[in-house]
LONU-210524 format. One record per residue (C-alpha): residue in one letter; residue number from 1; x, y, z. Coordinates in nm, 3 decimals, always signed. Example, Ala and Ser with C-alpha at 12.3 -4.5 7.8 and 13.67 -1.06 7.14 Angstrom:
BEGIN
{"A", 1, {+1.230, -0.450, +0.780}}
{"S", 2, {+1.367, -0.106, +0.714}}
# end
This chain:
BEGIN
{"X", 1, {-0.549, -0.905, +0.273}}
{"X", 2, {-0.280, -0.667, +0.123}}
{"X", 3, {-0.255, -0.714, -0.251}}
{"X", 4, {-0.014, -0.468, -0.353}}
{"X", 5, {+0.246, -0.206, -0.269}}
{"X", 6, {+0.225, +0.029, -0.595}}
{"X", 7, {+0.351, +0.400, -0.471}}
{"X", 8, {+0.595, +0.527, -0.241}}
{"X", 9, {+0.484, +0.923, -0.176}}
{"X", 10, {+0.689, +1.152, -0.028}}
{"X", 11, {+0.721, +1.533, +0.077}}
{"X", 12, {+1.051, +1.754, -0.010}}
{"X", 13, {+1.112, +2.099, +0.100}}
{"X", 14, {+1.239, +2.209, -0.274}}
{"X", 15, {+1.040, +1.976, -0.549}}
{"X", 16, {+1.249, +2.166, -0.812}}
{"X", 17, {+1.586, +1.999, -0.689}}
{"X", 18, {+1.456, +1.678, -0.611}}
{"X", 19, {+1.270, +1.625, -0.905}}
{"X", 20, {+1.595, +1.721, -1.106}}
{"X", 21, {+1.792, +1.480, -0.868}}
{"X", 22, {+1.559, +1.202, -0.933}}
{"X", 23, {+1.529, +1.274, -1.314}}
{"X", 24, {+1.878, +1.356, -1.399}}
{"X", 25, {+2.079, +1.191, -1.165}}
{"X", 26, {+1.905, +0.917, -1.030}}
{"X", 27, {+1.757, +0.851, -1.430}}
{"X", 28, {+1.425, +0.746, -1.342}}
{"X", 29, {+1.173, +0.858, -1.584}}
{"X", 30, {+0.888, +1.103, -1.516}}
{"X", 31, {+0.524, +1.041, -1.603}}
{"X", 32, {+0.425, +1.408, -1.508}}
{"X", 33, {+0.530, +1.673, -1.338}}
{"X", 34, {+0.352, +1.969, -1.196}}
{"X", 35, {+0.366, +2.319, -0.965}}
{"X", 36, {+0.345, +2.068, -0.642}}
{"X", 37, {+0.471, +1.746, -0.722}}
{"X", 38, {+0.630, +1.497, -0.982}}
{"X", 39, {+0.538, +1.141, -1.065}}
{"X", 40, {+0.780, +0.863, -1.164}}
{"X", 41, {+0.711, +0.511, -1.304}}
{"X", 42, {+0.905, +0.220, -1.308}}
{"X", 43, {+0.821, -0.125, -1.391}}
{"X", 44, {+0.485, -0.073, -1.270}}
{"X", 45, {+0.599, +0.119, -0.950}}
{"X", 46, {+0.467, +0.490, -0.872}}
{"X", 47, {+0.738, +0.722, -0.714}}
{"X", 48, {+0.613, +1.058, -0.608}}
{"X", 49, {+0.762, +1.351, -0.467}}
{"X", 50, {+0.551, +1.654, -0.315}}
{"X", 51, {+0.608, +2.014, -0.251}}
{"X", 52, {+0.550, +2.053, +0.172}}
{"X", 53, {+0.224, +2.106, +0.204}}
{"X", 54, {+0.098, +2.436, +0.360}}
{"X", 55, {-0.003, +2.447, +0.767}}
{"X", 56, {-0.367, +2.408, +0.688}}
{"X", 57, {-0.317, +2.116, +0.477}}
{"X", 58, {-0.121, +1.905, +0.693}}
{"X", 59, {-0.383, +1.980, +0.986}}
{"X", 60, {-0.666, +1.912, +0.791}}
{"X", 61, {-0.516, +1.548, +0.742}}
{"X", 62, {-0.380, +1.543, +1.096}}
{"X", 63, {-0.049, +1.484, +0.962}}
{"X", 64, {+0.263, +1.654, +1.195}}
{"X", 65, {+0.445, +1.897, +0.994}}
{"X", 66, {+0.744, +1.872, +1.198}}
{"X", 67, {+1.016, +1.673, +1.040}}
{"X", 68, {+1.228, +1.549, +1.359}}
{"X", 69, {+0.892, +1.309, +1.378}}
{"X", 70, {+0.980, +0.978, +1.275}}
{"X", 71, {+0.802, +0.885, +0.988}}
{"X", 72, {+0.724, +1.266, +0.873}}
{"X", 73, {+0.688, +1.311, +0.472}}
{"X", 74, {+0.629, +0.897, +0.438}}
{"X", 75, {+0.323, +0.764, +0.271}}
{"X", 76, {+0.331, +0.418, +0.152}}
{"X", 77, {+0.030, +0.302, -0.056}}
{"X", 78, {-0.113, -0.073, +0.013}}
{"X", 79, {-0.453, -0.208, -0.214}}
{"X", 80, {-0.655, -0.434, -0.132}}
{"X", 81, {-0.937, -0.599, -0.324}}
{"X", 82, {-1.184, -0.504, +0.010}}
{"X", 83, {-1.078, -0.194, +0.200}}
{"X", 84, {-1.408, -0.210, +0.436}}
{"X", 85, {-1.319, -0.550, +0.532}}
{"X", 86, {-0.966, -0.458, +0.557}}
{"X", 87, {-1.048, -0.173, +0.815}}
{"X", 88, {-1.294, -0.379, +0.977}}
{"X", 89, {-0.977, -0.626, +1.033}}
{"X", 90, {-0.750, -0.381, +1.146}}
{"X", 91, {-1.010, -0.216, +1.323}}
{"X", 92, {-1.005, -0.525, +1.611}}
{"X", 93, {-0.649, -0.451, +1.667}}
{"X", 94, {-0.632, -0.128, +1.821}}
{"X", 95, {-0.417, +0.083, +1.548}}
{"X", 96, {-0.368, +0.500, +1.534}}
{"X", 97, {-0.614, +0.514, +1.261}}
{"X", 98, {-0.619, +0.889, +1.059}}
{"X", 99, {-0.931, +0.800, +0.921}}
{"X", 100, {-1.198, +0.589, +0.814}}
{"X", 101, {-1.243, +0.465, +0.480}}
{"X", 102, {-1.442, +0.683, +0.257}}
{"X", 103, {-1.432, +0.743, -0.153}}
{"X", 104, {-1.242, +0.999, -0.303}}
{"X", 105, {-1.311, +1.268, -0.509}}
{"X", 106, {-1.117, +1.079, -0.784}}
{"X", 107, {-1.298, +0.728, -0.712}}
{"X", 108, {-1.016, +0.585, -0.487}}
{"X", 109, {-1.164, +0.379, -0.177}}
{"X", 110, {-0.916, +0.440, +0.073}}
{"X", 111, {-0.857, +0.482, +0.489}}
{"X", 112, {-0.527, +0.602, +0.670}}
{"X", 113, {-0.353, +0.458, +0.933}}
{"X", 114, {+0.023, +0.505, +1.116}}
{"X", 115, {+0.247, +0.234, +1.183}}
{"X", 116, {+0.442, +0.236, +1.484}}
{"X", 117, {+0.678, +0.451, +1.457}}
{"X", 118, {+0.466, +0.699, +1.288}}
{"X", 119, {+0.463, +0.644, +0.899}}
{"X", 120, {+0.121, +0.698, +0.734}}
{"X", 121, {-0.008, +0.422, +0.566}}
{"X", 122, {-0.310, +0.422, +0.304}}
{"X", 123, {-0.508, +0.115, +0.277}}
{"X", 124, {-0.694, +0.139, -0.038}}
{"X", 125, {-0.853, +0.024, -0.330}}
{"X", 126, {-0.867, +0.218, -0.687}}
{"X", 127, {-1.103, +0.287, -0.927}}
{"X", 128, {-1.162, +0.089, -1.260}}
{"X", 129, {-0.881, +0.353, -1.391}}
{"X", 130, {-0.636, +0.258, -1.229}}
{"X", 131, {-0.475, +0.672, -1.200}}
{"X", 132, {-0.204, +0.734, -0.975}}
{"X", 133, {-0.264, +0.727, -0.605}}
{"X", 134, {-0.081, +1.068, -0.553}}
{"X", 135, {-0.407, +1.261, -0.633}}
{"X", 136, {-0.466, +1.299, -0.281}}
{"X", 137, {-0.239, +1.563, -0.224}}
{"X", 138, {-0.274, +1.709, -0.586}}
# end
């Protein structure tokens, strides 16, 4: 069962105008911001924004760099207390799974799936730390 929605992720060809759009016009306020992306928090919710990510990245998560694809540059984040029994759930129904669940580098418990119309989903579970989600990118 889904427990949560806590990040929205998403790619942006210039991070250096979007993060100053989100910062300075939009006023939300940043948690950290690096060379490839920039974290936002609000009332519990993670909003990240990512630098593209090069050729070989996006095909070694068999992610579609081309941006007239529906659902390019979305990742929406869903936990759940059980991700194995989650996938094993999902599993019955057939999906466009990216990948099976495995554990991070950074202790997240996590698989990827699209939904229909092609957004990537992450079903996953996080460490006792609770650290952002974005990690997976960088």
């Amino acid at each position: 069962m889904i427990t949560d929605i806590p990040t929205l992720f998403i790619f942006v060809k210039d991070l250096q105008r979007s993060l100053a759009f989100y910062r300075d016009v939009i006023g939300l306020p940043v948690a950290r911001a690096g060379e490839e992306d920039a974290h936002f928090e609000v009332g519990g919710f993670h909003f990240i924004i990512h630098q593209d990510l090069s050729p070989e990245e996006f095909h070694e998560w068999r992610v579609n760099p081309e941006p007239q694809e529906r659902g390019w540059g979305v990742y929406l984040t869903f936990q759940t207390d059980d991700v194995d029994a989650e996938y094993a759930r999902l599993k019955e129904k057939q999906l466009d799974f990216i990948c099976e669940p495995r554990t991070m580098s950074w202790g997240t418990r996590m698989f990827l799936l699209r939904d229909p119309d092609g957004y990537i989903l992450e079903i996953s579970r996080s460490h006792e730390n609770k650290t952002l989600e974005s990690d997976v990118f960088g």
